[in-house]
N, C-alpha and C positions, 0 to 999 in steps of 0.2 A: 650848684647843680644847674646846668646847660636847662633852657625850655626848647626841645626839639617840637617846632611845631608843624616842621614840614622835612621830608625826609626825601632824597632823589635815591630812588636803586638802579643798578645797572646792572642788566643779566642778560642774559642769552634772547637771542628773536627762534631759536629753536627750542623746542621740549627737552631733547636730549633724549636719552634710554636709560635713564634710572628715574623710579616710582618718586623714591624717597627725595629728591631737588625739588620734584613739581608738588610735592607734598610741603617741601619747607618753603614753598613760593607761594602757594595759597596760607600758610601758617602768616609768614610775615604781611601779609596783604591785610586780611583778617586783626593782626595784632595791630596794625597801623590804624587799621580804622576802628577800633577798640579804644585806644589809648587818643583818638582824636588828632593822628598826625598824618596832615596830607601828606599823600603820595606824588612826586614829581617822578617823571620816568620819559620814556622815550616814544609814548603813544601809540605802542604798537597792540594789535591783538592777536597777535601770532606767538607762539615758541613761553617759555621763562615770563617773558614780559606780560604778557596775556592773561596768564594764570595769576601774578600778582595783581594788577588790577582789578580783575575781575573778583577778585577774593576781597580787596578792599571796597570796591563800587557795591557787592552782595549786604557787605555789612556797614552800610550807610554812608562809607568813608568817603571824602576829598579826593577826590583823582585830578593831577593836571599833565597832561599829555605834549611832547613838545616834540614836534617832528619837522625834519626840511621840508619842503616844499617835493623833492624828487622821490623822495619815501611814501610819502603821502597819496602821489600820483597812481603807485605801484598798487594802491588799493590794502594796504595793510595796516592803515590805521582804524584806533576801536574809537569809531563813532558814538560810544554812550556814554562819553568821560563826563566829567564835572565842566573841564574848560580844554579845549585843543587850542595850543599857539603852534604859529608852522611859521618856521625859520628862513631865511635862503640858503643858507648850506648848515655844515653838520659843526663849524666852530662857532656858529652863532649859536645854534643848537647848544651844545656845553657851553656858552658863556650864560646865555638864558638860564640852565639847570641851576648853574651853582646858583646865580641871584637870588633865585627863588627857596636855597635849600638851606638848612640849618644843619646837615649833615650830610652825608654821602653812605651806600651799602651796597655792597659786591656781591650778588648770589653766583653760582655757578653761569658761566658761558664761554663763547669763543673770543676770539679775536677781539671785538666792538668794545666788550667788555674788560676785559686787558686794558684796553687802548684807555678809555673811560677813567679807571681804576688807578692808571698810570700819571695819567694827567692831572689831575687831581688831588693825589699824593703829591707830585712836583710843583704844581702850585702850593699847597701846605707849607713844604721844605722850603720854599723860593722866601714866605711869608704872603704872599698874596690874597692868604684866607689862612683862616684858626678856626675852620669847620671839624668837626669829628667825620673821622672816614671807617668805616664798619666791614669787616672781611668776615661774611656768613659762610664758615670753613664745612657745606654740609656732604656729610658720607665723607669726611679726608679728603673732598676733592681739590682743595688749594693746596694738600701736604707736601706736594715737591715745590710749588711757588714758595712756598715760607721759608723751604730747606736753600730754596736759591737764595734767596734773602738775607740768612745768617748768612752763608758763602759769600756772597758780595760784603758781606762785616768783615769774617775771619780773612779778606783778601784786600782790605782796607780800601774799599769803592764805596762804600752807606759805611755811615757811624749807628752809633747802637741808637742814641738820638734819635735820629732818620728812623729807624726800623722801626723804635716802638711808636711813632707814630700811626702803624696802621693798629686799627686793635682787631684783634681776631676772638670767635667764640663758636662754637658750634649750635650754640641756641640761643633763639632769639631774642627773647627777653634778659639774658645777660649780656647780649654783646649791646644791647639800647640801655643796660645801665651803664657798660662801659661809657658809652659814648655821651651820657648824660654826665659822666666826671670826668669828662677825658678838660684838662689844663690845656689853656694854649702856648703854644712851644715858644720859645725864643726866636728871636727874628737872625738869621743868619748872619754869625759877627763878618763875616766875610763882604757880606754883599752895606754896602755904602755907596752915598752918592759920590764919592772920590770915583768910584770904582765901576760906575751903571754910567 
């Protein structure tokens, strides 16, 4: 069983317009600092992001904040964290996150979050990290991403391999056991120094 001691999430810098996300985003804030696992995240105190932290900061938790330098300017970062690092742009920013994370978690957002989630996943598959990566599926709102997902299998672009890499769970504390048994995958027969 994985010691997850520090967990990075990636969610939305909006609230969005459903109760029930901003409700599973103070849940999983709250369950991290319960369970003693710092929170890595994107520093923001606006939107998703905000509500998680501050649910974990409320209940004694580890928060560590890591924003560029351009974000930071814009006045959106939550000045009460544990520790803020500020990057010079936004791939130092993701390299910093993973460093510091013993896994990865998706809650509902737009685009940043996509982007985050993706990256992430393709370093896993690449082998670059054997971190657990967590898709908090909440209200069905990842239900057509996953349906893509099989589609990219049955059209033979991702192997089933690949796919069960992400693990998905609608509640929290099962998708953190997932990720506390999630094995590390095989390093891709494909990829060799003959071949890099």
């Amino acid at each position: 069983m994985r010691d997850l001691k520090s967990i990075c999430v990636f969610c939305g810098s909006s609230e969005g317009n459903d109760n029930t996300i901003i409700e599973a985003a103070t849940q999983l804030g709250k369950t991290l600092a319960d369970r003693k696992i710092s929170l890595v995240y994107g520093a923001a105190k606006i939107g998703i992001m905000g509500k998680v932290a501050q649910a974990a900061l409320d209940n004694s938790g580890k928060v560590i904040g890591i924003i560029p330098e351009f974000l930071k300017l814009k006045e959106v970062v939550h000045l009460g964290l544990t520790e803020i690092i500020t990057t010079q742009n936004m791939h130092d920013r993701k390299m910093l996150m993973q460093e510091k994370s013993d896994g990865f978690i998706a809650l509902p957002g737009g685009m940043g979050t996509f982007e985050e989630l993706f990256e992430i996943l393709t370093w896993l598959q690449l082998g670059l990290h054997s971190k657990p990566i967590g898709l908090l599926n909440v209200n069905s709102f990842y239900k057509d991403l996953i349906a893509m997902l099989e589609k990219m299998v049955s059209k033979g672009f991702l192997t089933m391999d690949n796919y069960q890499l992400l693990l998905v769970d609608e509640n929290v504390e099962s998708l953190l056991e997932k990720m506390q048994n999630f094995k590390d995958p095989q390093k891709p027969k494909w990829l060799n120094a003959e071949r890099t």
